[in-house]
N, C-alpha and C positions, 0 to 999 in steps of 0.2 A: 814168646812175648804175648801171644794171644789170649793163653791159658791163665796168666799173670795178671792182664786185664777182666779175663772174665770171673776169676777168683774176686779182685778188687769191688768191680760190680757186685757182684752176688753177696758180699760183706758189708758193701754200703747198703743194698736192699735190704739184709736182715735189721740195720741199725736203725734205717729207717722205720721199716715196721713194727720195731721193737717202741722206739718214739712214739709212733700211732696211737699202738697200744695202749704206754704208759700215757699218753694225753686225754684217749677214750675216758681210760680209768679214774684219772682225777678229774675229768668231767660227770661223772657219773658219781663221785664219790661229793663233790661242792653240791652238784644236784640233788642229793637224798638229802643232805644236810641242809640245803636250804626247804626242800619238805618239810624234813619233821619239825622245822624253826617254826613253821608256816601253819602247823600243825598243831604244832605248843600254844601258839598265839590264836587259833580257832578255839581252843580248850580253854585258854585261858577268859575269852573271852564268852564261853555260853558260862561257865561257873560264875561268872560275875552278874552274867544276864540271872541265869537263875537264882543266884542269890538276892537279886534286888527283886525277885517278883513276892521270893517271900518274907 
């Protein structure tokens, strides 16, 4: 019985840190993409500053 529960355990542990993981990863993935948004719209916004100087 005990072997059966600590199998059990150590199965939910991987799934869990498997979850982690995958949560880490699409945090980190919304993250960059909200960067380069952030990014685009600094860019976008000196070529217009420069445009209007000349």
């Amino acid at each position: 019985m005990y072997m059966i529960d600590q199998g059990l355990v150590r199965s939910r542990q991987a799934e869990r840190l498997a979850e982690a993981d995958q949560a880490s990863r699409a945090r980190r993935v919304a993250s960059a993409r909200r960067w380069a948004r952030r990014a685009e719209q600094a860019s976008q916004r000196a070529a217009r500053a420069s445009s209007a100087v000349w």
